[in-house]
PyMOL commands that place a pseudoatom at each C-alpha (Angstrom):
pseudoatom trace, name=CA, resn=UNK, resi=1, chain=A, elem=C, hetatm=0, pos=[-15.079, 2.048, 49.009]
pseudoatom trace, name=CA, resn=UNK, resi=2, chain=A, elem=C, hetatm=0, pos=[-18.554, 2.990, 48.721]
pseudoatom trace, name=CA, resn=UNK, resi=3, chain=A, elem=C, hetatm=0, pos=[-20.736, 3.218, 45.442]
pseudoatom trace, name=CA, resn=UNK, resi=4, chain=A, elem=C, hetatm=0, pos=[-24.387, 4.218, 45.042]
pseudoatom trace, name=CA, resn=UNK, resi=5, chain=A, elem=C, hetatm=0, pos=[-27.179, 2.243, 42.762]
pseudoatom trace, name=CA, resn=UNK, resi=6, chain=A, elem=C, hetatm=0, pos=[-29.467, 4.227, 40.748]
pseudoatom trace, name=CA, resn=UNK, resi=7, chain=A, elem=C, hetatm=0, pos=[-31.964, 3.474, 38.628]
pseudoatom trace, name=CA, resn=UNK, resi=8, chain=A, elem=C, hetatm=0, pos=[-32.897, 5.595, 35.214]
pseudoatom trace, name=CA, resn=UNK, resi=9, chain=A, elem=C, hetatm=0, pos=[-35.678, 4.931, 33.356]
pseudoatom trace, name=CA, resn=UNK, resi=10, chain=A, elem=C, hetatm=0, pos=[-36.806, 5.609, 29.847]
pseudoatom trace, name=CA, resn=UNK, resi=11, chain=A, elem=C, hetatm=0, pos=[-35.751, 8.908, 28.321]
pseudoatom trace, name=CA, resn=UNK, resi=12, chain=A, elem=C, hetatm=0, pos=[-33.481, 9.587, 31.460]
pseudoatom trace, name=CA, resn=UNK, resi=13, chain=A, elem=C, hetatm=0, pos=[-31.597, 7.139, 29.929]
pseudoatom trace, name=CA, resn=UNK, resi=14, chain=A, elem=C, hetatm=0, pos=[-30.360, 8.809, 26.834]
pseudoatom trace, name=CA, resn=UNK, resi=15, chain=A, elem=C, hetatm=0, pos=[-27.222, 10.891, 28.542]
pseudoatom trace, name=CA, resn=UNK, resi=16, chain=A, elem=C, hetatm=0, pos=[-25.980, 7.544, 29.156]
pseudoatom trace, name=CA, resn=UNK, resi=17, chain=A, elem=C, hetatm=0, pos=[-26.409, 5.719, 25.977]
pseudoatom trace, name=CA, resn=UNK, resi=18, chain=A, elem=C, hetatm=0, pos=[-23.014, 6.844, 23.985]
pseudoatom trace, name=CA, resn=UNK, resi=19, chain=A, elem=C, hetatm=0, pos=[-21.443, 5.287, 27.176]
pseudoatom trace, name=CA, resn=UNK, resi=20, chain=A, elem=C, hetatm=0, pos=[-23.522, 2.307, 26.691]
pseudoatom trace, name=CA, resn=UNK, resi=21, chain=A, elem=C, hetatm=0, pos=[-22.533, 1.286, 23.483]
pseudoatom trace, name=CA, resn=UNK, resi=22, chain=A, elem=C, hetatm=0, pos=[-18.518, 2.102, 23.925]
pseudoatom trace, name=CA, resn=UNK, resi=23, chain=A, elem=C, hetatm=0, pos=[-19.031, -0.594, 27.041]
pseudoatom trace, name=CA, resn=UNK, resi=24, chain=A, elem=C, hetatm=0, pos=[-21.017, -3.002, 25.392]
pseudoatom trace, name=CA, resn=UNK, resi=25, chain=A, elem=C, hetatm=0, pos=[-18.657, -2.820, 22.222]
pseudoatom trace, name=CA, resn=UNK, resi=26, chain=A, elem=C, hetatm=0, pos=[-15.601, -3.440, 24.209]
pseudoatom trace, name=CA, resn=UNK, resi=27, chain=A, elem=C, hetatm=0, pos=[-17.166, -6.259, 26.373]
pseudoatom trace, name=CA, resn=UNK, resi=28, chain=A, elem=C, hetatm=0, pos=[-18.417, -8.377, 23.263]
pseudoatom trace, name=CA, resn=UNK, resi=29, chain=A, elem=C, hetatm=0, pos=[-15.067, -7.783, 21.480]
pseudoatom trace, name=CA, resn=UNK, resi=30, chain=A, elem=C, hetatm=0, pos=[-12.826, -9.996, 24.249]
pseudoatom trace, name=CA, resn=UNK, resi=31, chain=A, elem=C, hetatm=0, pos=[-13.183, -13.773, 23.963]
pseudoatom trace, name=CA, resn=UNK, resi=32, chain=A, elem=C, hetatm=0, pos=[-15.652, -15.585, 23.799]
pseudoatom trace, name=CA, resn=UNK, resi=33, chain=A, elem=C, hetatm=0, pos=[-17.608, -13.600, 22.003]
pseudoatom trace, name=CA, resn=UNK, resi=34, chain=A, elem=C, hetatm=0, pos=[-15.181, -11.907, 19.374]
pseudoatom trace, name=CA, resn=UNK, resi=35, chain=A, elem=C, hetatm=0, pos=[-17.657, -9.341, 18.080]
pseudoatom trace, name=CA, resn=UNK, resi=36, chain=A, elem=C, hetatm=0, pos=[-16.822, -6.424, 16.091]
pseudoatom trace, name=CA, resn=UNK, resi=37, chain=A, elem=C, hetatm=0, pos=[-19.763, -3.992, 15.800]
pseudoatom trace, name=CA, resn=UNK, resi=38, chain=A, elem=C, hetatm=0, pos=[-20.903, -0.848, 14.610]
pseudoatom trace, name=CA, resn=UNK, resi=39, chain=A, elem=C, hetatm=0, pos=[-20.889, 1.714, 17.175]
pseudoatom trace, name=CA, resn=UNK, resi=40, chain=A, elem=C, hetatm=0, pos=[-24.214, 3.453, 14.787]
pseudoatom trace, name=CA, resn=UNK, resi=41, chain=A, elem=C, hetatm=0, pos=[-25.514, -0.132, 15.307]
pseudoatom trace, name=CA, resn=UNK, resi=42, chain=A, elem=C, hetatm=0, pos=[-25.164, -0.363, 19.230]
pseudoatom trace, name=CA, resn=UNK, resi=43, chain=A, elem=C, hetatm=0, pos=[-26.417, 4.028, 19.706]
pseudoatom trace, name=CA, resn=UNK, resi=44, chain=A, elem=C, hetatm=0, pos=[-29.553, 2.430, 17.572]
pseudoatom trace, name=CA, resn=UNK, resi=45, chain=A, elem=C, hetatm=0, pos=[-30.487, -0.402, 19.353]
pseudoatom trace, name=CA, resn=UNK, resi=46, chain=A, elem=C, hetatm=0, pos=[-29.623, 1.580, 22.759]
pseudoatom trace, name=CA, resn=UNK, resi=47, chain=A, elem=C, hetatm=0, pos=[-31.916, 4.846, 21.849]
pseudoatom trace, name=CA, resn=UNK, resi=48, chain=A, elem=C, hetatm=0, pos=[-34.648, 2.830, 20.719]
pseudoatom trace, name=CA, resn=UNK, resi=49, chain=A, elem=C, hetatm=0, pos=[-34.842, 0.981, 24.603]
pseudoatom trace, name=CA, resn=UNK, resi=50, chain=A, elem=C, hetatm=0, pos=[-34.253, 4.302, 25.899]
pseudoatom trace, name=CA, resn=UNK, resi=51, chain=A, elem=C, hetatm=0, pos=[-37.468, 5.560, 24.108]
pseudoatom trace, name=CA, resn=UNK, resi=52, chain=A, elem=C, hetatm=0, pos=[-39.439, 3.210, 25.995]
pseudoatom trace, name=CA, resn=UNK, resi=53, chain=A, elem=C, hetatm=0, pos=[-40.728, 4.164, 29.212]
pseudoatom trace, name=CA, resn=UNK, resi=54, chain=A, elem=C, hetatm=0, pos=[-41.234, 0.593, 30.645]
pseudoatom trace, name=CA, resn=UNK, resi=55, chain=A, elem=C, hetatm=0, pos=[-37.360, 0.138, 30.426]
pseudoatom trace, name=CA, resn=UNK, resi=56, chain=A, elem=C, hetatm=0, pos=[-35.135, 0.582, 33.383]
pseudoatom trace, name=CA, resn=UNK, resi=57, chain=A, elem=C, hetatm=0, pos=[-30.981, 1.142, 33.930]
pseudoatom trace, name=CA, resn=UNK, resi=58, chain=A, elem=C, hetatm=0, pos=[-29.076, 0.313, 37.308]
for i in range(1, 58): cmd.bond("trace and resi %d" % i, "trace and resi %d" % (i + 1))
show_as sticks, trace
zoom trace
């Protein structure tokens, strides 16, 4: 098995953020955290990082 790390950063980030959210939406909704969210809420909060060009994604 062999993967490969790469590192996006700021606008390169935006193909990735739809992903993002699904992810983090489905992560935070198992216990312990038992958090239902608003996919709008998480492509926000991801796009707005995304517009910042001091942010980085491995």
């Amino acid at each position: 098995m062999s993967f490969q790390i790469k590192i996006f950063k700021g606008p390169e980030i935006l193909p990735y953020v739809e992903t993002l959210a699904d992810m983090t939406l489905e992560a935070f909704f198992e216990y312990p955290y038992l958090y239902v969210g608003k996919r709008e809420d998480e492509l926000s909060y991801l796009k707005s990082y995304a517009l910042s060009p001091s942010v980085s994604l491995l």
